[in-house]
C-alpha positions as CSV (number, residue, x, y, z in Angstrom):
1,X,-1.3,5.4,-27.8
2,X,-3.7,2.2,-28.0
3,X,-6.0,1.3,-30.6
4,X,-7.9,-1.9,-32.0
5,X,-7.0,-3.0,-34.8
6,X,-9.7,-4.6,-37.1
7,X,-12.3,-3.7,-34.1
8,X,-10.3,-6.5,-31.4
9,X,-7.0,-6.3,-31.6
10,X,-5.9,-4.2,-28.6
11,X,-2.5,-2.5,-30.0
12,X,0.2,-0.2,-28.6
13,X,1.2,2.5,-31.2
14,X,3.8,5.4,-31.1
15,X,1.9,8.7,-31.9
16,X,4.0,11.9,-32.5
17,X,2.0,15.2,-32.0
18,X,3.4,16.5,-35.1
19,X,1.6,14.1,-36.9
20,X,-1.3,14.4,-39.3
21,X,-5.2,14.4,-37.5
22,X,-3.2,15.0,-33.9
23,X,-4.3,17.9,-31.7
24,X,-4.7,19.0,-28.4
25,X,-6.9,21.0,-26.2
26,X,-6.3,23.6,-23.8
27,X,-4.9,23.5,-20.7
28,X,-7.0,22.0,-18.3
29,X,-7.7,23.6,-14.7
30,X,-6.9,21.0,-12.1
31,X,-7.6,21.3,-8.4
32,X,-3.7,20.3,-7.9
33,X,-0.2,19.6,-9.4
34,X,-1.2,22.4,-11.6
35,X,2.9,22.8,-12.8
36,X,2.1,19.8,-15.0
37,X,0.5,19.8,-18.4
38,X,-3.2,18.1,-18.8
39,X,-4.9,18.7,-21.9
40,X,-7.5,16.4,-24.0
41,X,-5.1,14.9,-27.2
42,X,-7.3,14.6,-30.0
43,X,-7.4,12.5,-32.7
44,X,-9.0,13.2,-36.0
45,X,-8.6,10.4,-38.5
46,X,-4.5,10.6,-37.6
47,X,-2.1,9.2,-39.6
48,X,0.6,6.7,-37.8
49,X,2.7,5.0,-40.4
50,X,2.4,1.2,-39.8
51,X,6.2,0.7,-38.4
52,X,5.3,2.7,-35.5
53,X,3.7,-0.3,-33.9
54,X,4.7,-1.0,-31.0
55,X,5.1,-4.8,-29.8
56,X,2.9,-6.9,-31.3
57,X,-0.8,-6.6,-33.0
58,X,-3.3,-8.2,-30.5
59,X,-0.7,-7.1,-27.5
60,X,-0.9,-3.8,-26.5
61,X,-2.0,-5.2,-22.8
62,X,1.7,-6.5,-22.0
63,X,2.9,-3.1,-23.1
64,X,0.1,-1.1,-20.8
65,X,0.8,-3.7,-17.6
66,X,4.4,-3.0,-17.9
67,X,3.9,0.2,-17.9
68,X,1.8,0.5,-14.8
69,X,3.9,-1.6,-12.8
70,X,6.6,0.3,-12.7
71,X,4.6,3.9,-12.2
72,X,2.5,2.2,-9.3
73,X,5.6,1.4,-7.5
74,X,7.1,4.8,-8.9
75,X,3.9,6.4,-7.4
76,X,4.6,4.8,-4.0
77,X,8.4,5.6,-3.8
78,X,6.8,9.5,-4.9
79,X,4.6,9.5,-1.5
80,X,7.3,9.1,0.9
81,X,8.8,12.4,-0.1
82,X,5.5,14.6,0.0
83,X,4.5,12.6,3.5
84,X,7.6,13.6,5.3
85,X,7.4,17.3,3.9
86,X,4.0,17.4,5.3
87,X,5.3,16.2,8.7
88,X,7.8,18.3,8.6
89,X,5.8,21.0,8.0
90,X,3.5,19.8,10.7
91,X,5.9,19.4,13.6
92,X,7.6,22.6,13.3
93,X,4.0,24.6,13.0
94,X,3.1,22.7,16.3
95,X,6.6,23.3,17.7
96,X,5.9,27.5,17.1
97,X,2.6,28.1,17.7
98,X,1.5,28.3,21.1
99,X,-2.3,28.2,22.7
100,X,-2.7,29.1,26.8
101,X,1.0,29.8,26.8
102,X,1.5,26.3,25.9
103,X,3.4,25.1,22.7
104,X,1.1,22.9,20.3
105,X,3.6,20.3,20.5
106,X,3.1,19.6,24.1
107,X,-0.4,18.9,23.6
108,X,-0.4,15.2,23.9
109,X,-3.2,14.6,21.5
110,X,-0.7,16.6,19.4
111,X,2.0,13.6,20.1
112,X,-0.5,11.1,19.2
113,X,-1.1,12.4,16.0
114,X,2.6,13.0,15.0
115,X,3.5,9.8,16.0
116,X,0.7,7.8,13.7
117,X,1.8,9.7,10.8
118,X,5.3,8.8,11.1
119,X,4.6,5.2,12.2
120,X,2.2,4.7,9.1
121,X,4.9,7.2,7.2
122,X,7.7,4.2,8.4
123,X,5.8,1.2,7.0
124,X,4.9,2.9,3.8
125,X,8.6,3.7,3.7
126,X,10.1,-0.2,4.5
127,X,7.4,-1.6,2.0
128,X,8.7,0.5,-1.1
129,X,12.0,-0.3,0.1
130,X,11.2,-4.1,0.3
131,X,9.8,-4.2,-3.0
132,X,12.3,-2.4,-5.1
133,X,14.9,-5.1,-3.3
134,X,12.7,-7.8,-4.9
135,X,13.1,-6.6,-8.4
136,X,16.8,-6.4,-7.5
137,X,16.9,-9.7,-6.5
138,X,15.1,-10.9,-9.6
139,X,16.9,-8.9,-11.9
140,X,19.8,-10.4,-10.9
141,X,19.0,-13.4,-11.5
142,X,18.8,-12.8,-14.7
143,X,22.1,-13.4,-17.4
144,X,24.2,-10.3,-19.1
145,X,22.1,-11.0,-22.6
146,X,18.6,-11.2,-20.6
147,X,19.4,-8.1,-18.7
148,X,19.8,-6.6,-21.9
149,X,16.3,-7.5,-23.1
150,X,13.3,-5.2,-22.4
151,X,10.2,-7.7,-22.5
152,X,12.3,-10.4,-20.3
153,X,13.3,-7.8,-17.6
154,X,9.6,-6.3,-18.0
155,X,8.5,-10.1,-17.2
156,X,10.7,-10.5,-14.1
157,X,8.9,-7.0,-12.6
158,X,5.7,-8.5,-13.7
159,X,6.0,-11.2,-11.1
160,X,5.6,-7.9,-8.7
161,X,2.8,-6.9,-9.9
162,X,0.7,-7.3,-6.5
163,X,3.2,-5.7,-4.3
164,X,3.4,-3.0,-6.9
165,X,-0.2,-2.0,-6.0
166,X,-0.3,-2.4,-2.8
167,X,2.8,0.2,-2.9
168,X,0.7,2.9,-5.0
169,X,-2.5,2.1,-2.6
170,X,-0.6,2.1,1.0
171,X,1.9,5.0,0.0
172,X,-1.3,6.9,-2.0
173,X,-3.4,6.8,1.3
174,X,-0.5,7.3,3.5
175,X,0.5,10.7,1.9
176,X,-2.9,11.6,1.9
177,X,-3.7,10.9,5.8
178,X,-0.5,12.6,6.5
179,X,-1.2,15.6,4.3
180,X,-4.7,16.0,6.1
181,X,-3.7,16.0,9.7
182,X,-1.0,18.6,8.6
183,X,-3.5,20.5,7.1
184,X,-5.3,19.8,11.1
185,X,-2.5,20.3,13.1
186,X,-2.3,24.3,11.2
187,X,-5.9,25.0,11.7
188,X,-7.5,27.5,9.9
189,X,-3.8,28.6,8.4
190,X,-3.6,25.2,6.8
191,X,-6.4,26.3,5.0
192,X,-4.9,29.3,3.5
193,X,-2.9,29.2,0.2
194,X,0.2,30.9,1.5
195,X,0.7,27.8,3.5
196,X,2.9,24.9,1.9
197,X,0.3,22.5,3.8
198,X,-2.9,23.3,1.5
199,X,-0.6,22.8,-1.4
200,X,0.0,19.4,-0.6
201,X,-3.2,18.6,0.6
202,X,-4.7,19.6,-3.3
203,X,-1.6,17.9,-4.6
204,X,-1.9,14.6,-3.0
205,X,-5.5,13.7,-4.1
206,X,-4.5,12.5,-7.6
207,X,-2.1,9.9,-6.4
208,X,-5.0,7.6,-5.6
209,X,-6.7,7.6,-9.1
210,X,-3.4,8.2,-11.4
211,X,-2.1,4.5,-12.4
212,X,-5.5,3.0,-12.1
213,X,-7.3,4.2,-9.3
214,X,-6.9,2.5,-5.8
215,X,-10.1,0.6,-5.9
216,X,-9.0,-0.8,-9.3
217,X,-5.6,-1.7,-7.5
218,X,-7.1,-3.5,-4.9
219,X,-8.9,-6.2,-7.3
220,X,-5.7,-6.6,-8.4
221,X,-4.6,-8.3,-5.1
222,X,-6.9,-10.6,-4.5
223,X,-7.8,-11.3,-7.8
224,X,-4.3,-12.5,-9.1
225,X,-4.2,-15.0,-5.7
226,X,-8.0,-16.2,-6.5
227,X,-7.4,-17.0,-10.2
228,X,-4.5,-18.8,-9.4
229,X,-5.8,-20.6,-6.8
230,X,-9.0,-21.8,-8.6
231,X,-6.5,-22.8,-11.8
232,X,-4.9,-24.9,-9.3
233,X,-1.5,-22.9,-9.3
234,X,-2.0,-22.1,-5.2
235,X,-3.1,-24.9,-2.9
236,X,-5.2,-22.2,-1.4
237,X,-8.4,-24.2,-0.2
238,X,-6.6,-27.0,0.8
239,X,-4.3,-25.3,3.2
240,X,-6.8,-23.2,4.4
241,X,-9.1,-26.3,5.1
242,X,-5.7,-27.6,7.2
243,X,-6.0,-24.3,8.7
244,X,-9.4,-24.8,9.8
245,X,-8.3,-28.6,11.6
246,X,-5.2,-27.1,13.3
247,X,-7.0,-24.0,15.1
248,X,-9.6,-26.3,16.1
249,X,-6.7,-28.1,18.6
250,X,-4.7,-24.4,18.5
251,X,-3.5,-23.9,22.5
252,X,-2.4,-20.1,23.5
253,X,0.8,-19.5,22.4
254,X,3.5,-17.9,24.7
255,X,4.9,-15.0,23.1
256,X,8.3,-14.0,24.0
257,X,9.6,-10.7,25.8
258,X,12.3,-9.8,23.2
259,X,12.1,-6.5,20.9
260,X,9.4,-7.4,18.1
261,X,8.6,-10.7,19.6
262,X,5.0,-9.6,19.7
263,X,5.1,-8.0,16.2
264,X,6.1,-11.7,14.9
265,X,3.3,-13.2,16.5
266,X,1.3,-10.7,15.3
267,X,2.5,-10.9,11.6
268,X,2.5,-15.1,11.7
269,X,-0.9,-15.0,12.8
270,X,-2.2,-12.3,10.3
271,X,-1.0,-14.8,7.6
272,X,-2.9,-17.6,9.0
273,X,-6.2,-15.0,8.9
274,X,-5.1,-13.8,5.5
275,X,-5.7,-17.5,4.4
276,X,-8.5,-18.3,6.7
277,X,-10.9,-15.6,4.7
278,X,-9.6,-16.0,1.3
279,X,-10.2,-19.6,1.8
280,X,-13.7,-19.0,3.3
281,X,-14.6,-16.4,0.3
282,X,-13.3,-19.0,-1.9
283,X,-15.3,-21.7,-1.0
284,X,-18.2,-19.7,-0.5
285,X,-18.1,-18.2,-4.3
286,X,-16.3,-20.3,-6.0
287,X,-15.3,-18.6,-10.0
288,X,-18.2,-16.3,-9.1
289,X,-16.0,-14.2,-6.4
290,X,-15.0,-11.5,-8.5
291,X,-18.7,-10.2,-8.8
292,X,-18.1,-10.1,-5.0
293,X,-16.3,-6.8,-4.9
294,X,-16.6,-5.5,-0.9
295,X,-15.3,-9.4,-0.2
296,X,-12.5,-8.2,-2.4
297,X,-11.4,-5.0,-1.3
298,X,-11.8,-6.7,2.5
299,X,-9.1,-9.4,1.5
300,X,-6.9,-6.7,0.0
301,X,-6.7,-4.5,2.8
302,X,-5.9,-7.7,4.8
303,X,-3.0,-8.3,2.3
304,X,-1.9,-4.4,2.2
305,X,-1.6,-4.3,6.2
306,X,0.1,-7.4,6.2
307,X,2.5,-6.7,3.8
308,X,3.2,-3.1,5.5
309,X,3.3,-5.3,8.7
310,X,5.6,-7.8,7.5
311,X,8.2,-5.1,5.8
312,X,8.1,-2.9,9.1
313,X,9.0,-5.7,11.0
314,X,11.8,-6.9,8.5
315,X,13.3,-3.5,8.8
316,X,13.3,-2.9,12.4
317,X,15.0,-6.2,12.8
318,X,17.5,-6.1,10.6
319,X,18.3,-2.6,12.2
320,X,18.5,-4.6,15.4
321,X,20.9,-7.1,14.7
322,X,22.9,-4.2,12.8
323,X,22.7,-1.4,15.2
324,X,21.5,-3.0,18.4
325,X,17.7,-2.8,20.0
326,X,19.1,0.8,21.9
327,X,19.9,3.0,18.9
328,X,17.7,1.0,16.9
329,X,14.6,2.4,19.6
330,X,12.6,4.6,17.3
331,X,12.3,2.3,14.3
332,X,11.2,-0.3,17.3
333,X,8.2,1.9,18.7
334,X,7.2,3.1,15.2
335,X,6.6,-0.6,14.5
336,X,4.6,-1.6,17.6
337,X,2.5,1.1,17.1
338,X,1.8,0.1,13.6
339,X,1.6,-3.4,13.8
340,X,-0.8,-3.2,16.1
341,X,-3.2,-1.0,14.6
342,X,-2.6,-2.6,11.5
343,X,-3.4,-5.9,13.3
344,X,-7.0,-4.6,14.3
345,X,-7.2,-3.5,10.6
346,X,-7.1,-7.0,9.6
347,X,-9.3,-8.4,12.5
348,X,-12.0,-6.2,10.9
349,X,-11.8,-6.9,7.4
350,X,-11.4,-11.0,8.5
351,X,-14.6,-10.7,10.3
352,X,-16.8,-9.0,7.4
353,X,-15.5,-11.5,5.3
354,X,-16.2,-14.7,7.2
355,X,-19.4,-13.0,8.0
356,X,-20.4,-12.8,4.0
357,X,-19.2,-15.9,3.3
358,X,-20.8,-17.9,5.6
359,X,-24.2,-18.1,8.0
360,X,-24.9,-20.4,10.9
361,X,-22.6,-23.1,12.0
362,X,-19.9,-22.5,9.8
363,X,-19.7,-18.7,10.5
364,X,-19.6,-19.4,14.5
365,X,-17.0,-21.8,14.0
366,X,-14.8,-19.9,11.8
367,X,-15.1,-16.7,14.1
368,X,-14.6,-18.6,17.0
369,X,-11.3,-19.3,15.1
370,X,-10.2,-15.9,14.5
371,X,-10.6,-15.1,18.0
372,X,-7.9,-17.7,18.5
373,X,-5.6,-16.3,16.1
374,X,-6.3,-12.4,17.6
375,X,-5.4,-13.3,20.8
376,X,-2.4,-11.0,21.7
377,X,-1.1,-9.1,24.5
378,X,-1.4,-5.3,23.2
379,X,0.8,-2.6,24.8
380,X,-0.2,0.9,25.8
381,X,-0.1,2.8,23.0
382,X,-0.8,6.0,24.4
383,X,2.5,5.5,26.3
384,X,4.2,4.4,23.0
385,X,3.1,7.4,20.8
386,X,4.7,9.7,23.0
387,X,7.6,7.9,23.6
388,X,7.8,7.9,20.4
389,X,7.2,11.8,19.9
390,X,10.0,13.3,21.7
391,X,12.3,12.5,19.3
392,X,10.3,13.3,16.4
393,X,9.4,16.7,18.0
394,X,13.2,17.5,18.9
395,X,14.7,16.8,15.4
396,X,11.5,18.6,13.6
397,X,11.2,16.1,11.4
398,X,10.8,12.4,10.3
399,X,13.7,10.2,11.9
400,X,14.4,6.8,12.2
C-alpha cells in the first residue's frame, strides 16, 4: 500500500488483510478476465505497525516505478501468447468454414488480414525479446554482491524504463488488433460466447489501462528524452539543428538489393525523423512541451514504430546470417510488410508534429525535409501478404 506520511511523504507500506481497520468489498463484475479477484480494499483507520515500512519515508515512488517496470514489460511478454491464440483461432475458423463453395482462407482479403496480424504479431514479439536481452546484458554487468541487491538490480531495469512502455503499449494494442480481426474473421460466431474468440476479445481490453494506462505510457517516452535533453544530458537540439544543415545538401541514396537492405534504409532514416520532430517540438516549446500532449503522443508513436522497426529488423537478420535468407523467408516478408507500414506510421506523426511546431518558412523547409528522408522504394505489399499467407494458412498457426 502507499500512504503520506505527515500529509507529503509519499511512502510504501506492507498491509496484511488480517490486520485491524482492513476490509474488502465484494467481488466486482468485470467485462473480462473475470477468473481473477477485483474487489475495493478498504481501509478504516488500519493499523500497520511502523516496521512494516517499506523503503524509505518520502520514497514510495522508487518502490511504485520498480514495480511498473517490470509488469509493463511483463504485460507485453503476456500479449504475445493471447495474439497467437487469437490467430490461431482465426486461421483455422477461415481454413473450415466455407462461403460460395470456397474456403474463407482463400479469400485474399482473408490473406491480407492474417498476414498483418502476424507481421505486427512478429514485431511485438522481437521487441519483448530485445528488451528482456537488455536487462540481461545489464544485469550482467553487474558483480556477484550487486546481483544480490534488490534496489541496485531494480536500478539497472530502471534504465529500461522507456522500452518497458513501449513493450506494454505495442504488445497491449497488438493483442488487441489481433483479437478484433479474429473476432471479424468469425463473423457473427465470434460474437457468440461459446466461441474462444469473444473471450479474448473481453479479455484483452484491460491490458491497455492495467500498469498505467497507454496514454500515460506514452508521456513516458518522450517525456524522459525531453527532460533530459532540456537538462542538457542529450545533445538533442544540437544534433537535430546538424540534421537540419545535412538534409539541406542530402542527395538520394541508392539502396541496395540485398534481403532487408530496404528495411535498413528505412529504419536509418526513421531515426533521422525521430530527431528531426523532437528537435522541432523542442525548439518550438521549450520546458513548456509537456502541456503539449497530442505533440507527445505523435513523438511516441514515432519512437514505438521505430523501436518495433528496429527489433524486427535485428531479428530477421540475425536469422539470416544464422539460417540463411531461404529458410529464414517468412521472418523476411513479415518484416517488409511491417517496416513499411510502420514507416508511413512515422511519416504521419512527423508531419503533424512539424506542422504544430512550426508555421511559414520554417514548416515548408522542414517538410520539404522529411520528404527527403521518406523517399523509399516500397514493394507490393499485396503480393507480400500473400506470399506470406501460405505458410501461415498451411501450419494453422503463427510461424516464423
Amino acid at each position: 500500500m502507499y500512504a503520506k506520511i505527515d500529509g507529503d511523504k509519499f511512502s510504501a507500506f506492507i498491509v496484511e488483510r488480517a490486520y485491524n481497520g482492513v476490509s474488502v468489498g465484494p467481488e466486482e463484475k468485470k467485462m473480462g478476465i473475470k477468473s481473477s479477484s477485483t474487489r475495493t480494499l478498504v481501509l478504516e483507520d488500519a493499523e500497520v505497525p511502523v516496521e512494516n515500512l517499506l523503503g524509505e519515508v518520502g520514497r514510495g515512488h522508487v518502490i511504485a516505478f520498480n514495480i511498473l517496470n517490470i509488469g509493463r514489460y511483463k504485460l507485453g511478454v503476456g500479449t504475445i501468447g493471447g495474439s497467437k491464440r487469437a490467430l490461431e483461432l482465426a486461421i483455422q475458423y477461415t481454413n473450415q468454414r466455407q462461403q460460395f463453395k470456397t474456403k474463407l482462407s482463400d479469400f485474399n482479403l482473408t490473406k491480407e488480414k492474417l498476414s498483418t496480424m502476424a507481421s505486427q504479431l512478429y514485431a511485438s514479439e522481437s521487441l519483448n525479446y530485445r528488451t528482456v536481452g537488455l536487462f540481461e546484458d545489464r544485469l550482467s554487468q553487474l558483480s556477484p554482491e550487486e546481483q544480490k541487491q534488490g534496489k541496485v538490480i531494480a536500478n539497472a531495469i530502471a534504465e529500461y524504463a522507456i522500452e518497458c512502455s513501449i513493450a506494454k503499449v505495442f504488445g497491449s494494442e497488438t493483442l488487441d488488433y489481433i483479437a478484433d480481426e479474429a473476432v471479424q474473421l468469425h463473423g457473427g460466431y465470434g460474437f457468440m460466447a461459446e466461441y474462444e474468440v469473444e473471450r479474448i476479445y473481453r479479455d484483452s481490453r484491460i491490458n491497455r489501462i492495467f500498469e498505467g494506462t497507454n496514454e500515460i505510457n506514452r508521456m513516458i517516452v518522450p517525456g524522459t528524452f525531453m527532460k533530459k535533453a532540456l537538462k542538457g544530458e542529450l545533445p538533442l537540439l544540437q544534433v537535430a539543428q546538424n540534421l537540419q544543415q545535412e538534409l539541406l545538401m542530402m542527395m538520394p541514396e541508392e539502396v541496395g538489393t540485398e534481403p532487408l537492405a530496404q528495411e535498413k534504409y528505412l529504419v536509418k532514416n526513421a531515426k533521422k525523423i525521430a530527431v528531426l520532430a523532437a528537435g522541432m517540438a523542442a525548439q518550438r516549446y521549450g520546458a513548456k512541451l509537456d502541456q503539449e500532449q497530442e505533440v507527445l503522443v505523435n513523438i511516441a508513436n514515432i519512437a514505438n514504430q521505430l523501436f518495433a522497426m528496429e527489433s524486427a529488423v535485428l531479428r530477421t537478420d540475425k536469422a539470416i546470417a544464422r539460417e540463411g535468407a531461404e529458410k529464414s523467408q517468412q521472418k523476411l516478408l513479415y518484416t517488409q510488410i511491417f517496416c513499411q507500414e510502420a514507416f508511413a506510421e512515422i511519416e504521419k506523426e512527423a508531419k503533424d508534429t512539424i506542422l504544430a511546431s512550426a508555421d511559414g518558412d520554417a514548416a515548408r523547409m522542414t517538410l520539404s525535409a522529411l520528404r527527403k528522408l521518406t523517399r523509399n522504394n516500397p514493394y507490393n505489399l499485396i503480393a507480400k501478404k500473400r506470399e506470406a499467407s501460405v505458410k501461415l494458412i498451411e501450419a494453422e498457426k503463427f510461424i516464423v
